[in-house]
C-alpha positions as CSV (number, residue, x, y, z in Angstrom):
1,X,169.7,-114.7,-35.1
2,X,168.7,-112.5,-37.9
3,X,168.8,-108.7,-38.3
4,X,167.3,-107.2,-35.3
5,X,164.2,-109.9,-35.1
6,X,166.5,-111.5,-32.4
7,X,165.5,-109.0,-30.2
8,X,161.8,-108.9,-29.9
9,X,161.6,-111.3,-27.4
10,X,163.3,-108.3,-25.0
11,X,161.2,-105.2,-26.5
12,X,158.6,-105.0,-23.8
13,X,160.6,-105.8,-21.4
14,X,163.5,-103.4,-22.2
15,X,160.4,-101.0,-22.9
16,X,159.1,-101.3,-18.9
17,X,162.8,-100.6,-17.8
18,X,162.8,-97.6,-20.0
19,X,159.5,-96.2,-18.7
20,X,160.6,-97.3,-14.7
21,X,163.6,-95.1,-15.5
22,X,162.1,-92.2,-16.5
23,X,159.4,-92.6,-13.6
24,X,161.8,-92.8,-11.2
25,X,164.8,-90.9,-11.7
26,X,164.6,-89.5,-8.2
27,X,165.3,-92.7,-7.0
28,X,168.6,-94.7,-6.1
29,X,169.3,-96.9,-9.7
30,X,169.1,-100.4,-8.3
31,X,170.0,-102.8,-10.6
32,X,168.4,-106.0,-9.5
33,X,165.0,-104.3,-9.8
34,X,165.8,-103.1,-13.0
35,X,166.7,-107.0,-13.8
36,X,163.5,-108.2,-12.0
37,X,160.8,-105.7,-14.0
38,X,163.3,-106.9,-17.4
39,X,162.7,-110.7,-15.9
40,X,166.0,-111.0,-16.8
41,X,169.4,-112.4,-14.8
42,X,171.5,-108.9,-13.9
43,X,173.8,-110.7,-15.4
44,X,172.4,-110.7,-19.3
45,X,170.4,-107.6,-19.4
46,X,172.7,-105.2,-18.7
47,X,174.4,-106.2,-21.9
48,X,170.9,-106.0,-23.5
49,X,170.1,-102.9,-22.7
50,X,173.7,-101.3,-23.5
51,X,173.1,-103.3,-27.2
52,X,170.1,-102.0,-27.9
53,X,170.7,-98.5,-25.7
54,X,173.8,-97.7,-26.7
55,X,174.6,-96.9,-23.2
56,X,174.6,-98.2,-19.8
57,X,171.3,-97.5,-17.4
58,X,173.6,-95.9,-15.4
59,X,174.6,-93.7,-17.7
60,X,171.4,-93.0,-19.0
61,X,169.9,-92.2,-15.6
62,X,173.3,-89.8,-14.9
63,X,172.3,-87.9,-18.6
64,X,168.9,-87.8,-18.0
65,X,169.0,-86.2,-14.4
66,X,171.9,-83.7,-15.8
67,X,169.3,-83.3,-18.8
68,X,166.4,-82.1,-15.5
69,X,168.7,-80.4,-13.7
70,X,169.6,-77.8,-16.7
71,X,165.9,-77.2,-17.9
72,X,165.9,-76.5,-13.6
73,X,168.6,-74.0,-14.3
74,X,166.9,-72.2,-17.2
75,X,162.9,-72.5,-16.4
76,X,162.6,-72.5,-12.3
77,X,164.1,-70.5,-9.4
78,X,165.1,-73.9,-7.6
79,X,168.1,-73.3,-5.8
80,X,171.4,-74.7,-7.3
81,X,171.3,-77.1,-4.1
82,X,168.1,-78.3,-4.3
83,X,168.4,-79.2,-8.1
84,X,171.8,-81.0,-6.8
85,X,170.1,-82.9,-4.1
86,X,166.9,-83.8,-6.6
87,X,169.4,-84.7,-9.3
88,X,171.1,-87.2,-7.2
89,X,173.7,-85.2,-5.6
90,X,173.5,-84.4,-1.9
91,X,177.3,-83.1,-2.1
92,X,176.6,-79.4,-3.6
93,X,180.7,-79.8,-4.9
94,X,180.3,-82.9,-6.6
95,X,176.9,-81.8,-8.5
96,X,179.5,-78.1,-9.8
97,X,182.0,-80.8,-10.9
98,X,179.8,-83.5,-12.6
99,X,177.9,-80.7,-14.6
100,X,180.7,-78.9,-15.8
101,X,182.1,-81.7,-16.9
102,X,179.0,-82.3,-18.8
103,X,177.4,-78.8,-19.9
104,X,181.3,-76.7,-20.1
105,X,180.7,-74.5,-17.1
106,X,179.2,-74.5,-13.3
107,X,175.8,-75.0,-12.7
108,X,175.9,-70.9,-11.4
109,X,177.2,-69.9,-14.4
110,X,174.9,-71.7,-16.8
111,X,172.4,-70.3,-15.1
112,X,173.2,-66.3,-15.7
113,X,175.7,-67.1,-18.9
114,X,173.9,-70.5,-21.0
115,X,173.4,-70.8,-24.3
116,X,170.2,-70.2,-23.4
117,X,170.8,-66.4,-22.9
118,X,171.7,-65.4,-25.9
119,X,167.9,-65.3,-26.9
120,X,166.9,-62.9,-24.3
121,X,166.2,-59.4,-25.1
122,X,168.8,-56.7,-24.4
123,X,168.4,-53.9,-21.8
124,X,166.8,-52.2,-25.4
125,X,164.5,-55.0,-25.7
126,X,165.8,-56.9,-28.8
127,X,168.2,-59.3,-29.9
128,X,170.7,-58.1,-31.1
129,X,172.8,-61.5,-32.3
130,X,172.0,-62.8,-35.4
131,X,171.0,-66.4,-36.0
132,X,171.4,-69.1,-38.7
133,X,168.4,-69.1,-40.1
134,X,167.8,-70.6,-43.6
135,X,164.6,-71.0,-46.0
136,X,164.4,-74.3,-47.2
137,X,161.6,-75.6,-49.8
138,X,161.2,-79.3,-48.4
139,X,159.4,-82.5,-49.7
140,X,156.5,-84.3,-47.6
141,X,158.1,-86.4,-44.9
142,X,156.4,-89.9,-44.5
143,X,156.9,-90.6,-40.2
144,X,156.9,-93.5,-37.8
145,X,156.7,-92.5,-34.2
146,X,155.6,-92.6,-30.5
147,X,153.4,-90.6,-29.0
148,X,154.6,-88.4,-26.1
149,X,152.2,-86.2,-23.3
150,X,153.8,-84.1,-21.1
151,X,156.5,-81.8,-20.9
152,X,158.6,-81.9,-24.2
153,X,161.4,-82.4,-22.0
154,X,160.5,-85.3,-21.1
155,X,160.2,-86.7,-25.1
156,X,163.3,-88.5,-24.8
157,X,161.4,-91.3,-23.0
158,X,159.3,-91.7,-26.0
159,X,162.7,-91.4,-28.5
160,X,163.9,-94.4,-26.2
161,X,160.7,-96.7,-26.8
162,X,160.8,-95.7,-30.5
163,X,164.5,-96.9,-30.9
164,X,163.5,-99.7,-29.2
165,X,161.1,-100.8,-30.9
166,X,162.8,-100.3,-34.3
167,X,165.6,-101.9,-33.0
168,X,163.7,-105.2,-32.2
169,X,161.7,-105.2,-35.1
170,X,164.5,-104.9,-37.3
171,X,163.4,-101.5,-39.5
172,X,166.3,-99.4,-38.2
173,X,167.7,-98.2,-41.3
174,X,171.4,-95.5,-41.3
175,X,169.2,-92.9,-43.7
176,X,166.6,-92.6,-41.3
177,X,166.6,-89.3,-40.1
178,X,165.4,-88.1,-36.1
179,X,162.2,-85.9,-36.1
180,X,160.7,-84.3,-33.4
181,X,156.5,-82.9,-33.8
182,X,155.0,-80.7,-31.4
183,X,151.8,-80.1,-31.6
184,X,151.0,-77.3,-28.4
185,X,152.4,-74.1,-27.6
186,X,154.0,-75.2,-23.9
187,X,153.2,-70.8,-23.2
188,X,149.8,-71.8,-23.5
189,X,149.0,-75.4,-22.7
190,X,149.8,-77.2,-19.2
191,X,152.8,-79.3,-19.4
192,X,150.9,-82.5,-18.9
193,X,148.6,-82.1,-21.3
194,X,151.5,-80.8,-24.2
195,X,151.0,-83.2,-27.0
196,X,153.9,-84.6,-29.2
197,X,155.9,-87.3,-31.0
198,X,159.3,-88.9,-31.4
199,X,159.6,-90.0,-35.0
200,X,162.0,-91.3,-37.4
201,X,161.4,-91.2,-41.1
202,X,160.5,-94.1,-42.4
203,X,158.6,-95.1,-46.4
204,X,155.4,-95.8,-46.3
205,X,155.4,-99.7,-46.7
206,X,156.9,-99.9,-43.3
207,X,155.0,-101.6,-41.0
208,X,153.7,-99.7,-37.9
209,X,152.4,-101.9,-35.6
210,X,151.9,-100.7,-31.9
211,X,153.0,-98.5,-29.8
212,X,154.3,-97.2,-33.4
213,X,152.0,-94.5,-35.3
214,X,152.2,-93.6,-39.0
215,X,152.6,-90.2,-39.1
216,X,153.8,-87.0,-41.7
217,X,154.9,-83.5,-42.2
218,X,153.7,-81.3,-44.2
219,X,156.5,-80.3,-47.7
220,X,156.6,-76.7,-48.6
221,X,158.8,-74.0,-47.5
222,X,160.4,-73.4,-44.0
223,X,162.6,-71.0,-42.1
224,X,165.0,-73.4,-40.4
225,X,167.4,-72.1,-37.4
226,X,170.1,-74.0,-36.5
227,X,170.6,-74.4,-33.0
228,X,173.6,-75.8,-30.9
229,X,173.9,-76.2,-27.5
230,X,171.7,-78.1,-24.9
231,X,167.9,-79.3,-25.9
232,X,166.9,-77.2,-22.3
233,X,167.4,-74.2,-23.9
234,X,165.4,-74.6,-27.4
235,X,162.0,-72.9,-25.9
236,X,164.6,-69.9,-26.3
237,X,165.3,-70.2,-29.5
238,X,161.2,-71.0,-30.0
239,X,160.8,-67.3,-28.3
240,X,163.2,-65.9,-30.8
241,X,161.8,-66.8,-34.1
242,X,158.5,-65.7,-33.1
243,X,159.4,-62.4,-32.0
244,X,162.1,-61.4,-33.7
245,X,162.9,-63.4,-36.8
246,X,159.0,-64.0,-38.3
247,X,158.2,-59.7,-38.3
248,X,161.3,-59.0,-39.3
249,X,161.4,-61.5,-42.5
250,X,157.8,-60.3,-43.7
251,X,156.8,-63.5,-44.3
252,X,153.6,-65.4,-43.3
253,X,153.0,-68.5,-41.0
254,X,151.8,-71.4,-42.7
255,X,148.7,-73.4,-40.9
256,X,151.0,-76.7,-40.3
257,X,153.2,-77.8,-37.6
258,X,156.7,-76.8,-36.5
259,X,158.8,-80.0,-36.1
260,X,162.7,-80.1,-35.4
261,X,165.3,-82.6,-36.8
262,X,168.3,-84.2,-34.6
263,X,171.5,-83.8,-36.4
264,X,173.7,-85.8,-33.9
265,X,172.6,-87.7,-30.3
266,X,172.9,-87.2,-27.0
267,X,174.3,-90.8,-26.4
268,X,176.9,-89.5,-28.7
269,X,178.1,-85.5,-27.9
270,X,178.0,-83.8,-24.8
271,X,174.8,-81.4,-24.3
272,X,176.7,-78.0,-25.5
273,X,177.3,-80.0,-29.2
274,X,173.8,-81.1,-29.6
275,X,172.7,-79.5,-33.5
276,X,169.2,-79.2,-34.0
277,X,167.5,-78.0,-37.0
278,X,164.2,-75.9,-36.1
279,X,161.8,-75.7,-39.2
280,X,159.2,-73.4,-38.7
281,X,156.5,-73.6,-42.0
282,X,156.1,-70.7,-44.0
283,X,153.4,-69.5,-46.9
């Protein structure tokens, strides 16, 4: 078997038990369906998936409901039993354990005290913490991606088909860097209908045969914030460089799309270790 070619056989396959995941993540994980829709034997494609994955299903339907139940936390009023029972957790004790374990404190206590609070206004009405923000002068960026619609929460489905893929094909490269492009303001544009892509860079002789798209970003100069902590608190951070950083740097937006680069995974670090880079274009 040669480079990752060995795989394609499995690609769509593994690619329907990615997108049952994500569709049902309310649901009990049963295995032997997840073996049927991979028209696999339980006993191989477990294996496959962890291969290709990196991690069990299991464990990828644990992160993924954590994942929901912190955007919960930050964006809705759901009570913290409620988001326990929808992630999976009918024991309210067990959901306080598992997420602390996970996100560094209680469910409660994320809630009021997250990483995601430190971009709220004080009782003044700024904020007051500074942020590390740099300006960087960047080269074009030649893209291969998936397409995503829906809540950008959700983009990790797409990530999953994109690594997939690339995986299978045999292009996965180690320089290849994560990018993220969003192309809607989710303040101003239904979640369903929020438009964006989970790409990878990748030179232009690479072949991008579906459900892969050939896309770009824009060189020039960005302000880039560097944010750590979990990917449900980034619209935050969005929040903050609009209204604080941008009139306060006297510089001009550019006419070009904000994108955001994935220093380390998921798979890899817990959620409150997660680095992202957030490059927002500048004139």
């Amino acid at each position: 078997m040669s480079g990752g070619t060995a795989w394609t056989l499995y690609e769509t396959r593994l690619r329907r038990v990615s997108a049952y995941i994500h569709e049902h993540l309310d649901d009990e994980l049963d295995m032997e369906k997840l073996a049927e829709i991979a028209c696999m034997s339980s006993y191989h494609w477990h294996r496959i998936y962890r291969a290709i994955y990196g991690e069990t299903a299991a464990a990828t339907v644990k992160r993924l409901r954590l994942h929901r139940a912190a955007g919960d936390l930050v964006n809705t009023r759901l009570s913290i039993r409620d988001i326990a029972k929808r992630s999976g957790y009918p024991n309210l004790q067990s959901f306080n354990r598992i997420f602390r374990s996970v996100y560094g404190m209680p469910p409660a206590r994320y809630r009021n005290e997250g990483s995601h609070t430190i971009f709220e206004p004080s009782t003044q009405g700024r904020i007051t913490v500074l942020f590390d923000v740099t300006l960087r002068t960047i080269s074009p960026m030649s893209l291969i991606g998936v397409a995503h619609r829906g809540s950008y929460m959700q983009i990790g489905q797409a990530f999953e088909t994109l690594f997939g893929t690339i995986f299978a094909r045999g292009l996965a490269g180690p320089d290849m860097r994560m990018i993220g492009v969003y192309l809607d303001d989710p303040d101003v544009v239904a979640a369903e209908k929020l438009r964006s892509y989970a790409c990878v860079t990748a030179g232009e002789g690479t072949a991008a045969d579906a459900p892969l798209e050939r896309r770009s970003v824009d060189g020039g100069d960005y302000a880039v914030l560097r944010h750590k902590g979990p990917y449900a608190d980034m619209h935050k951070a969005y929040q903050w460089l609009y209204a604080q950083w941008l009139p306060a740097s006297g510089r001009q937006l550019r006419d070009t799309v904000m994108f955001e680069e994935y220093i380390n995974n998921p798979r890899d670090v817990p959620p409150t270790e997660l680095l992202t880079d957030i490059y927002m274009p500048l004139q």
